[in-house]
N, C-alpha and C positions, 0 to 999 in steps of 0.2 A: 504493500500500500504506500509507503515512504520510500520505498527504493530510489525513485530520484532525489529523494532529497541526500542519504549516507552512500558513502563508497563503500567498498568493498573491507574495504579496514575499518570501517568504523566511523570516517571524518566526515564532514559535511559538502557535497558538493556547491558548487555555486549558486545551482538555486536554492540549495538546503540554507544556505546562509543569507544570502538574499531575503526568503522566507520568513528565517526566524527572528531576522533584525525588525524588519518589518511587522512580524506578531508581536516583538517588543513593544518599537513604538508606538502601535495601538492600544495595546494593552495599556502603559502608561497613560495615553492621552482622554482614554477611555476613563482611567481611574481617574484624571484631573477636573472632566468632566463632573462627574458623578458627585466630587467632591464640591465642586462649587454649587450643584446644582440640589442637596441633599444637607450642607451644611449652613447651619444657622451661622451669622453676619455678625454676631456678638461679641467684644473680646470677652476673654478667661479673666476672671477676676485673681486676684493674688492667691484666695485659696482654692479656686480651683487648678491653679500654675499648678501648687503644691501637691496636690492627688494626681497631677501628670508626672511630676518629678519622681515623687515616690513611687509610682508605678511604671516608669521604665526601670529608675534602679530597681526594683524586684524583677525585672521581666532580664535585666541583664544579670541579674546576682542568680537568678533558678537556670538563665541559660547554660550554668555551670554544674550545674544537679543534671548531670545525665547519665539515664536507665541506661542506656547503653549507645554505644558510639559506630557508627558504621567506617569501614575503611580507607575507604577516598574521599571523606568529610559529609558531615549530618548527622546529626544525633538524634534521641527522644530525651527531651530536657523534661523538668518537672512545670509541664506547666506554662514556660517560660515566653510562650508565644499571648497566653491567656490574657495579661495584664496590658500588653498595648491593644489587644479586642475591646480591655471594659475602657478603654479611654474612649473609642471608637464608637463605644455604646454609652455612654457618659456622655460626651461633647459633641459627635457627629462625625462624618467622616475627613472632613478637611482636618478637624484636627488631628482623626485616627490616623492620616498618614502622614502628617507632619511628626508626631510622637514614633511611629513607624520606620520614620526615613532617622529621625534621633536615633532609634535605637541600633537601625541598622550600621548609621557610622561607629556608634561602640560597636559592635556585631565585627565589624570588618576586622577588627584583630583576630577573628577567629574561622568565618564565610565571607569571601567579598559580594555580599549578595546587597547593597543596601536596599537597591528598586522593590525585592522581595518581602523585606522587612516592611517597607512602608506599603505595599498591596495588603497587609493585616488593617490597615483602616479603614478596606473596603465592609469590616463590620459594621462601620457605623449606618450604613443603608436598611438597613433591619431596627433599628434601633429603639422605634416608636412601635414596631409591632408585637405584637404577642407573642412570648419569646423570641425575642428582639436578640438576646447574646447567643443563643445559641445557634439561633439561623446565622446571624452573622460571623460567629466562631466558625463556621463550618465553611461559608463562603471563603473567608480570610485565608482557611486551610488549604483549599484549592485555590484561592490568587495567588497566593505566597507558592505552592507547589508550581504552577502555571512557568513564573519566572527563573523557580530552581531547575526546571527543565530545559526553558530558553537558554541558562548558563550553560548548562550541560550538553546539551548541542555545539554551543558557542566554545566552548573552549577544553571539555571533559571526556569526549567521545575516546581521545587515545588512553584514557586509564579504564576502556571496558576489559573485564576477565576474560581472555582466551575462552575458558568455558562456556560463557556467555552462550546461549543459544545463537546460532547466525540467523536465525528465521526469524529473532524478535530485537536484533541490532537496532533497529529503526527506532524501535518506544527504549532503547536501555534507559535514557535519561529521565522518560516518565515515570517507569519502572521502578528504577534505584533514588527518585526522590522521593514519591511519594510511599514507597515504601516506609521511610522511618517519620513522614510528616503525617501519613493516616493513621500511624500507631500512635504517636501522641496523640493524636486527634483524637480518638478513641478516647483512650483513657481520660483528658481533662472532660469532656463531653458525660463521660461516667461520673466525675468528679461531680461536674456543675447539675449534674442532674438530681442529684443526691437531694431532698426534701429542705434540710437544713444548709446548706452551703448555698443551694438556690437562694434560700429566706438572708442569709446571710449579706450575698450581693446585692439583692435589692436593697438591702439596707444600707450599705455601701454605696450605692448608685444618687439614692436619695441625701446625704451626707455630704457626697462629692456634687450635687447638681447646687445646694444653699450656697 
């Protein structure tokens, strides 16, 4: 099905790369849209600055807590993706991916992903609806995956495993991201869904919106 987009080794042919730059910059422009068009025109007041601050540093302190670390870079952190969502679902999405694109510059000492990190503000588009965090947790999971695949095309293709299937060369990158980002996703989504933790962030949300 992608055969013209991967060569025979793995790498991207010209239109493969053509392609994916190209899904980038939509994707981005997409997400800038949404944000302006989704996000309330308000500034943050001093303490709600404060409940963003505090909530990247926890989203970069748990990105250190990880279950387990995959080989060529990606973990399941605890959680770690969760806290710039509730900014997302807290203030809207202009500012979930501005908090986003923050954290992905801390982030780059570890993923050069930042574009990725700031697609987690695509929660805020859910935000006002009924279970607003967790529809939007679940979007963010797949925006954020979305652009860890772009990378992976773009620049990751030559560290596929030999063993690698050759009949599914084409998705390795969708494959081997979303792989450790739907396992987190899983588990925080178990997490949030839990009766009490639910009750807990609403009360949290309510705190952070005064």
């Amino acid at each position: 099905m992608f055969g013209f987009m991967v060569t025979a080794d793995g790498g991207l042919t010209t239109a493969g790369y053509v392609i994916t730059v190209i899904a980038g910059i939509i994707l981005f422009f997409l997400a800038i849209y949404f944000a302006g068009k989704n996000s309330d025109k308000k500034k943050l007041t001093t303490r709600q600055l404060v409940f963003c601050a505090v909530a990247i540093a926890l989203a970069f302190i748990t990105s250190y807590l990880k279950i387990f670390k995959l080989p060529w870079g990606g973990s399941v952190t605890l959680c770690s993706m969760l806290f710039i969502v509730l900014i997302a679902n807290w203030y809207g999405v202009g500012t979930g991916i501005m908090a986003g694109f923050a954290f992905g510059i801390l982030q780059f000492i570890q993923e050069p992903y930042i574009l990725a990190f700031a697609a987690l503000g695509l929660a805020g588009l859910f935000a006002k609806q009924s279970h607003g965090l967790l529809k939007g947790y679940i979007i963010a999971v797949i925006a954020r995956g979305a652009f860890h695949s772009l990378g992976g095309y773009l620049y990751w293709m030559s560290y596929m495993p030999d063993n690698f299937p050759k009949s599914l060369t084409a998705v390795y990158p969708i494959l081997y991201n979303y792989s450790y980002l739907l396992a987190e996703g899983i588990i925080t989504v178990i997490i949030i869904s839990v009766p009490a933790v639910s009750k807990a962030l609403t009360q949290v949300k309510r705190a952070a919106l005064q």
